[in-house]
NUPA-985311 format. One record per residue (C-alpha): x, y, z; residue in one letter. Coordinates in steps of 0.25 Angstrom, whole numbers, plus 5000, padded with zeros to 4 digits. Example, Ala and Ser with C-alpha at 12.3 -4.5 7.8 and 13.67 -1.06 7.14 Angstrom:
2
{xx 5049	yy 4982	zz 5031	res a} $
{xx 5055	yy 4996	zz 5029	res s} $
***
This chain:
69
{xx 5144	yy 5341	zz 5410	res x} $
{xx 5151	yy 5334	zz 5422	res x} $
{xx 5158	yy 5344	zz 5433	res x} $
{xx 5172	yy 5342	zz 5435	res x} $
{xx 5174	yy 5336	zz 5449	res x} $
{xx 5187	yy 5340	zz 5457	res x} $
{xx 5195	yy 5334	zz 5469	res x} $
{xx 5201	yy 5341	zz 5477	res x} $
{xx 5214	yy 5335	zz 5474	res x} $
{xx 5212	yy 5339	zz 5459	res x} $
{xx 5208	yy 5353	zz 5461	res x} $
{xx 5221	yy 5356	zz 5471	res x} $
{xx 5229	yy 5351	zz 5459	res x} $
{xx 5220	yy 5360	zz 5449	res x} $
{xx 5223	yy 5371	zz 5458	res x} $
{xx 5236	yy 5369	zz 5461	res x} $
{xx 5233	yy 5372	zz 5476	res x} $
{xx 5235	yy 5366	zz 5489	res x} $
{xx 5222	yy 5361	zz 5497	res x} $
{xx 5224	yy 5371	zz 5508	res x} $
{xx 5221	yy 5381	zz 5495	res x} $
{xx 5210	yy 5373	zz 5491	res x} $
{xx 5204	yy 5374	zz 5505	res x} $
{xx 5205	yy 5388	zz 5506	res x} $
{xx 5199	yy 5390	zz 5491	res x} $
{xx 5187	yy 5382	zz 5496	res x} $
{xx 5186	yy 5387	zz 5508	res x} $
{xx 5185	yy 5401	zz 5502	res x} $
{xx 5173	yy 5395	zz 5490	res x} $
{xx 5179	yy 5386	zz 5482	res x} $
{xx 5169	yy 5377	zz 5477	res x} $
{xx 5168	yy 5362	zz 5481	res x} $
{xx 5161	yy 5350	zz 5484	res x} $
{xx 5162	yy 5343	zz 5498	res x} $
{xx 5162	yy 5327	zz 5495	res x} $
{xx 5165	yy 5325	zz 5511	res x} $
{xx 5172	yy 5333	zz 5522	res x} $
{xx 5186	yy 5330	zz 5515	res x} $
{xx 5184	yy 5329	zz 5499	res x} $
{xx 5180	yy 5340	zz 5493	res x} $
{xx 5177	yy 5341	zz 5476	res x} $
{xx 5176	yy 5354	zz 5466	res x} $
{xx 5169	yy 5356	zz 5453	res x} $
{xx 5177	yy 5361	zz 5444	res x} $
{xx 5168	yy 5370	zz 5438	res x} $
{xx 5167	yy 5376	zz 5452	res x} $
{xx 5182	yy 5378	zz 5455	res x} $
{xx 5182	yy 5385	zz 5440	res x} $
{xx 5171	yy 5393	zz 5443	res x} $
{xx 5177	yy 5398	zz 5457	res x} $
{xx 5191	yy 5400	zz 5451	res x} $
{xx 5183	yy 5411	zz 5440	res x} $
{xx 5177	yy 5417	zz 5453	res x} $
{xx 5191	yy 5418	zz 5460	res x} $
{xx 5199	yy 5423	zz 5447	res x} $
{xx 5208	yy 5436	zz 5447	res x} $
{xx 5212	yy 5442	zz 5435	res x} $
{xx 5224	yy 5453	zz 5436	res x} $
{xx 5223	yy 5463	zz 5425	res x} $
{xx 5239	yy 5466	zz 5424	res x} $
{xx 5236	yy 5476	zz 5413	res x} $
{xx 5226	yy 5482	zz 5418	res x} $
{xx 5236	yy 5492	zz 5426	res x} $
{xx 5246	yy 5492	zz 5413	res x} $
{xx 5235	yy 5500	zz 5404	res x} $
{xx 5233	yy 5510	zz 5416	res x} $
{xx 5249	yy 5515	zz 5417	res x} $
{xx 5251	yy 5516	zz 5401	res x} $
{xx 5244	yy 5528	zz 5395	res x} $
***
């Protein structure tokens, strides 16, 4: 099975974020691969696998069942 391979460029646009976002989340462990001082590559696979790390789920009902007896 071939890896998905993503530019930079393409995974701001993925993201929907800014590159002084994108520094910050690789700076803080986001996965990638250094081609050269300036160009940096993800694996998808990697940036899916972090995002299943990173995700918070909010149980809004979980405080409903407590109120009503």
């Amino acid at each position: 099975m071939e890896e998905k391979l993503l530019t930079e460029k393409d995974l701001l646009e993925i993201l929907g974020i800014k590159k002084s976002v994108l520094n910050h989340l690789r700076y803080n462990g986001l996965p990638f691969i250094k081609i050269t001082s300036q160009c940096r590559a993800y694996l998808l696979s990697d940036i899916m696998a972090w995002a299943k790390e990173h995700r918070v789920v909010i149980n809004r009902h979980e405080n409903d069942t407590a109120t009503h007896d």
